[in-house]
Structures are given as C-alpha cells and as structure tokens.
C-alpha positions in Angstrom: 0.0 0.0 0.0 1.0 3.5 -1.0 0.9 7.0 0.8 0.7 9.0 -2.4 -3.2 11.0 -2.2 -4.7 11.1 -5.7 -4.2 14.2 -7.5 -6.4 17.5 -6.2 -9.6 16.7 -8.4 -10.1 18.1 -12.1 -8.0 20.5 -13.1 -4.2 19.6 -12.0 -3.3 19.2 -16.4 -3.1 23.4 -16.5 -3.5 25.4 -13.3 -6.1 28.3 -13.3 -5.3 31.7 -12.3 -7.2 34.3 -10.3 -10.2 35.0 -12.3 -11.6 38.0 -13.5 -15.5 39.2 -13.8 -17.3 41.5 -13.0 -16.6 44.5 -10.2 -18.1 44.6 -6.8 -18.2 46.7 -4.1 -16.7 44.0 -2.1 -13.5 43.4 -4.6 -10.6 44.5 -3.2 -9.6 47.4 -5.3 -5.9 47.3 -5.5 -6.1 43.2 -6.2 -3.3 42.3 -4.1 -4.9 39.5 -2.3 -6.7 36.2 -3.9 -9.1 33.7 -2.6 -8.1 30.0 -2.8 -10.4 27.6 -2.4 -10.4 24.1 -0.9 -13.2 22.6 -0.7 -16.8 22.8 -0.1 -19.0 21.2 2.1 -22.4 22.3 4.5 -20.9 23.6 6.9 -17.7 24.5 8.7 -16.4 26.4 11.9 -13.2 28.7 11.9 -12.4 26.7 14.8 -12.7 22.8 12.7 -9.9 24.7 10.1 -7.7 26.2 12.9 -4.7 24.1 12.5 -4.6 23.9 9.1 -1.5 25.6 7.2 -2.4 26.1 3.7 -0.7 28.4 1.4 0.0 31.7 2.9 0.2 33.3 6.4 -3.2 34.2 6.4 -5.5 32.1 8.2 -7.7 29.2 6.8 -11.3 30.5 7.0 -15.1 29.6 6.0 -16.7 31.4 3.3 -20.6 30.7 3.1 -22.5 30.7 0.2 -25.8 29.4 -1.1 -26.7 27.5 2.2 -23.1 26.0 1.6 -19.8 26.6 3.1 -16.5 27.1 1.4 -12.5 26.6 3.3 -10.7 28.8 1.7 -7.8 31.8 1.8 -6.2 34.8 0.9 -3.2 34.3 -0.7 -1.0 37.1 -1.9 -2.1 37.5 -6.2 1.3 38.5 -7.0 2.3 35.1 -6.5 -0.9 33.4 -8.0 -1.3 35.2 -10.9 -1.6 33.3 -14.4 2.3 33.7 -15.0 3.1 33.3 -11.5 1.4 30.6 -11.0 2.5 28.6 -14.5 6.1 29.5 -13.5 5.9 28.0 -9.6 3.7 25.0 -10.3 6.0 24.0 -13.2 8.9 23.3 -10.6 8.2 19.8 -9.2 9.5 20.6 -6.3 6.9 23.9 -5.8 4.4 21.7 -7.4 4.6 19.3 -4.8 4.6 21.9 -1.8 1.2 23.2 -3.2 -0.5 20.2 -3.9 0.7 18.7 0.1 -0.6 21.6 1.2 -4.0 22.1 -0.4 -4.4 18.3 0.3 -3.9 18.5 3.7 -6.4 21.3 4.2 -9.0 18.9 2.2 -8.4 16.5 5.0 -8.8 18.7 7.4 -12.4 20.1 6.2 -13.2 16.3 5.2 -12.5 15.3 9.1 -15.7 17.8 9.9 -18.1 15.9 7.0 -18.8 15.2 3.7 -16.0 17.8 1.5 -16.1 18.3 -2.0 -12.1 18.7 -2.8 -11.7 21.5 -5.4 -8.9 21.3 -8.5 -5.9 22.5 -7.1 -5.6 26.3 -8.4 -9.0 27.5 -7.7 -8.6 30.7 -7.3 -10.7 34.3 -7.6 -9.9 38.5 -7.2 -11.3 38.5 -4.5 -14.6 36.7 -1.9 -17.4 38.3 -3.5 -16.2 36.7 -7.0 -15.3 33.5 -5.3 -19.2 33.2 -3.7 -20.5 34.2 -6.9 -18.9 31.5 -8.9 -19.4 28.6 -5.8 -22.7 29.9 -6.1 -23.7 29.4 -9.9 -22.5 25.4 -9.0 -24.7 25.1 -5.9 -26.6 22.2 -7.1 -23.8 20.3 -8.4 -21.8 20.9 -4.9 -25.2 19.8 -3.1 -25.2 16.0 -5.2 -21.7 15.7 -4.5 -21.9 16.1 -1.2 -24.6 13.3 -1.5 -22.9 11.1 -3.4 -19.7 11.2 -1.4 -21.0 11.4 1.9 -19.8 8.5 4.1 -18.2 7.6 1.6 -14.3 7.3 0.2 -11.8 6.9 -2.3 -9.5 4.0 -2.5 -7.1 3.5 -5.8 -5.8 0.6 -7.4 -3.0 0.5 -9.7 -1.6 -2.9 -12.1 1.4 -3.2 -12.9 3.7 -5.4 -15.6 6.8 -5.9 -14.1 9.4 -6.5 -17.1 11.4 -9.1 -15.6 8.9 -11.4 -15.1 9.9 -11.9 -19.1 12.5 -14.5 -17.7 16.2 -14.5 -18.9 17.6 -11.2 -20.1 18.7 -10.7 -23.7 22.0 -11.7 -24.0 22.2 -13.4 -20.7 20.9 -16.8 -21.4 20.4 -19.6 -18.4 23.0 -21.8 -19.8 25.6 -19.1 -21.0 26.2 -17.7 -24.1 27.8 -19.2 -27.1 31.2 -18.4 -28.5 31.3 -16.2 -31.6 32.4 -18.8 -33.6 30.0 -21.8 -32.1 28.4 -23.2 -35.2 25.3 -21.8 -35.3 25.6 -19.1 -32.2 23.8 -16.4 -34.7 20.9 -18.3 -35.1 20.8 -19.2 -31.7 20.9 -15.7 -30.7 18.3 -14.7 -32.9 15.9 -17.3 -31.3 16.9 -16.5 -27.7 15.2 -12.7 -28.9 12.4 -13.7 -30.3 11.8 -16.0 -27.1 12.1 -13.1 -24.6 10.0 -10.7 -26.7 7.3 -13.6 -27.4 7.6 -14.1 -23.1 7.3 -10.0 -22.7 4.1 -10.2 -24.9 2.6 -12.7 -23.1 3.5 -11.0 -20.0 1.8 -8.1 -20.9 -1.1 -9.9 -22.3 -1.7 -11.2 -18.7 -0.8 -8.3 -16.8 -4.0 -7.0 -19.2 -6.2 -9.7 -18.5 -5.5 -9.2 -15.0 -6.4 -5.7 -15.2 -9.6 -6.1 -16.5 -10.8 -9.0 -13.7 -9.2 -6.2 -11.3 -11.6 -3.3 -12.4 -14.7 -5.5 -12.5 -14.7 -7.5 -9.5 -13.3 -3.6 -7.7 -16.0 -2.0 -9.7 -19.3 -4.9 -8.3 -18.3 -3.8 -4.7 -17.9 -0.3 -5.7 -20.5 2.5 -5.3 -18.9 4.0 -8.5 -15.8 3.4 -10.5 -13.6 5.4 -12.4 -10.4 4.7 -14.9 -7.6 7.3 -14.2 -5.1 8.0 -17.4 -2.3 5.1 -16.7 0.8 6.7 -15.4 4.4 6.5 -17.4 7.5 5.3 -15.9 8.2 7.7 -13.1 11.9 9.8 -12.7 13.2 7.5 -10.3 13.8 4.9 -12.6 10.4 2.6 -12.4 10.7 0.4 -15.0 7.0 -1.2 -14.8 4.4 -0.7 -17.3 1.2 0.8 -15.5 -2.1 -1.3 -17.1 -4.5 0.1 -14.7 -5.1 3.5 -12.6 -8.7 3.4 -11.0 -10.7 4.3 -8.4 -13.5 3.3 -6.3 -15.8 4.3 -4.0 -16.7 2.8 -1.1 -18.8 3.0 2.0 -16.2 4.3 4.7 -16.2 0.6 6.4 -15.3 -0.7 3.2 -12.0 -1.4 3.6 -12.1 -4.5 4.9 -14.1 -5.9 1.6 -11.6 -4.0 -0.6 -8.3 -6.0 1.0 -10.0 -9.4 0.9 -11.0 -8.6 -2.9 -7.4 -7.3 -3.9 -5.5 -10.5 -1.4 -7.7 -12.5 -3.8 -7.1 -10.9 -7.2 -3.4 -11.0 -6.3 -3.0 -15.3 -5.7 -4.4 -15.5 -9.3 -2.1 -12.9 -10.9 0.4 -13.7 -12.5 3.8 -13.6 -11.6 4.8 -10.7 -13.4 1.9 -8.8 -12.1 1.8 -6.5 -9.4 -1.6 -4.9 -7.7 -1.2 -2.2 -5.5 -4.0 -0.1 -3.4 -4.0 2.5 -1.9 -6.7 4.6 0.7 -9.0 5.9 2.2 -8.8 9.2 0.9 -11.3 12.1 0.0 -13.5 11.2 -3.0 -11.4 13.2 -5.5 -12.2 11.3 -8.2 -15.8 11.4 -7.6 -16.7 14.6 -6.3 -16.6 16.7 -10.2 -19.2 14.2 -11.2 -23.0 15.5 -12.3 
C-alpha cells in the first residue's frame, strides 16, 4: 500500500489563475490578495480549520455561500497570478509543496463531513467573485456532497513488471555461445524472439489481470472510475502501469476492498503486481453530475 493521495480533483493538467468578472463593491480594489479555495461542504467552523497551514500566512477561513460553506484563503495575487502561477507549479518541487498543502487542508475540512475537494488552483480577485462563482454550481456541490458522503476513495493501480519476461537478452540460463559456435547467430536470434514472445505474453496477462481487477473492484464499488495510466516515473520505475482506477466505497469498506485485492493478487500472474492505496477524499468522484 501506498501514501501518495490522488491528485487535487479536475484541473491539475493546466492550473487556473485568479479569475476576473465583474466589479463589486466588495472586490478588493488594489487586487493584491486572492481567494483559494479548498473545498466545499455544508458547513464548517473557523475553529474545525484552525490548525490547518495552507498556502499563505493568512488564516484558513469559511466562506458561506448558497446555504453551503467554502474553506478557503487569501493568498498574496502577485504570487498566484496566471504567469506566477505557471512558472511556480512548473517546478516539481513547488508543485509538490502546493498540492501537500491544499491536500492537507482537504483532510482537514473532510474530518468535519462530507467535502467536496476542489482542482488545485482555484482561485478568484477576490470573496465576492469566489461566492458568486461557488454559487452558480450550488446544485452540483449539493449532489456531490450526496454522493460522497460517508463515503471514500480507494485506488488501485496494475502493474507489468518486465522481468517477469525471464532470462535477459543476451544473458541466457546456460551461457552464451562463443562467436564462432556453429550456429551461435541463429541461436541468438531465437533467444530474442523467445524473450519478446515471453514479454508479450506477460503483458497480455498483466492486461487480463487488469480487466478481472476493475470489475470484480468496480461490483463492490458505489462508483468506479479509470484514471489515465501513469508512465514510468523519474526515479527509474521500469514497470508498465495497465490500470489507474478508483472506487468508491462505503467508509467501512475497507475490509471488503483488502480481501478482494489478497484474492485478485493469488491468481495474478507472476509478473503482475496490484497495488491499493486509501482511504482518501473522493477526489475522483466529487466533479461528477
């Protein structure tokens, strides 16, 4: 099991700037500060978001809105502007700061109740442009919070390990041939086409595997999404990722999840790994109509 949280729902592909509309009497004339938002959920205390960090000095506060309530905070727009805000998040490093700490503030709102994580990035000139747009997706905040509530996350990633292909190229069991064996170039040739024939297979099963994965996951699932598969990360992971999904499950779930995966995994095979990880908040779920 991992400790990586999915990715800060739908919009982590391009971050959004502060946006613009139209002027209040409640917008902050000189636009120095920005409103980030969180999350959303039906109601919070300044006192549930007290220890949470966030972004900026400034505290972690409700906004409400619509019968709803927002967690969100003012964060300086110099720094979050469009430009700004491309150049930091395209830094891994800075990238990884911001989406720890807008996670961790998620968690916090999503220890008070049912939290509808926002896209890392959300941000607005201002409160009165932040309730105004929150606003406009009331009803789509309200059935997420219905859908998710009690509710969470769990993801489930397959994996074909390339060494489960058997004997490297080159390196066979028995030892290689001389240059000048009769018949070493031939032999070569079919040592190849062995381990790309056992890669292929692999592959093929690690596929097959995938697939009885997502829908025996998916039957004890209230929903299920596929994820984009992920490429081989920097640090030198050489498996091929055939599945990134996710599933939602009743918070005492977890239990059922386990014994499914411990299952799943004594029929892979062995050049197939399964990996969960969970609970978290219903990321993946909570953009859904």
């Amino acid at each position: 099991m991992t400790d990586t949280a999915p990715a800060p729902a739908t919009a982590h592909d391009r971050p959004a700037a502060a946006q613009d509309g139209p002027a209040t009497a409640h917008d902050r004339p000189d636009r120095t500060v920005a409103t980030w938002v969180f999350a959303v959920g039906r109601a919070y205390g300044a006192e549930d978001l007290a220890g949470a960090a966030g972004l900026s000095a400034a505290p972690v506060r409700p906004l409400a809105f619509a019968g709803l309530t927002a967690v969100v905070q003012d964060v300086p727009a110099a720094l979050f502007g469009r430009e700004a805000l491309t150049e930091r998040l395209s830094d891994p490093g800075e990238l990884e700061r911001c989406a720890r700490a807008h996670h961790a503030v998620v968690t916090a709102a999503a220890a008070c109740g049912p939290t509808v994580p926002m896209a890392l990035a959300t941000l607005y000139l201002g409160d009165e442009r932040a309730r105004a747009a929150l606003t406009a997706d009331a009803g789509r905040f309200r059935a997420a919070l219905e859908r998710v509530g009690g509710r969470v996350e769990w993801g489930v990633k397959v994996y074909a390990r390339p060494d489960a292909a058997g004997t490297r190229p080159g390196v066979p069991a028995g030892g290689a041939p001389g240059p000048d064996a009769p018949g070493a170039g031939r032999a070569y040739l079919e040592r190849m086409r062995g381990v790309q024939r056992a890669r292929e297979e692999g592959r093929s099963s690690a596929l097959r595997t995938a697939e009885e994965v997502h829908a025996a996951l998916s039957a004890l699932a209230v929903a299920a999404r596929r994820l984009r598969p992920h490429g081989p990360g920097a640090s030198g992971e050489r498996r091929t990722q055939v599945l990134n999904a996710a599933y939602l499950l009743p918070e005492s779930g977890a239990d059922r999840i386990a014994a499914a995966v411990e299952e799943l995994r004594g029929r892979a095979g062995a050049g197939v790994d399964i990996e969960t990880s969970g609970p978290w908040v219903p990321y993946s779920f909570a953009g859904e109509a």
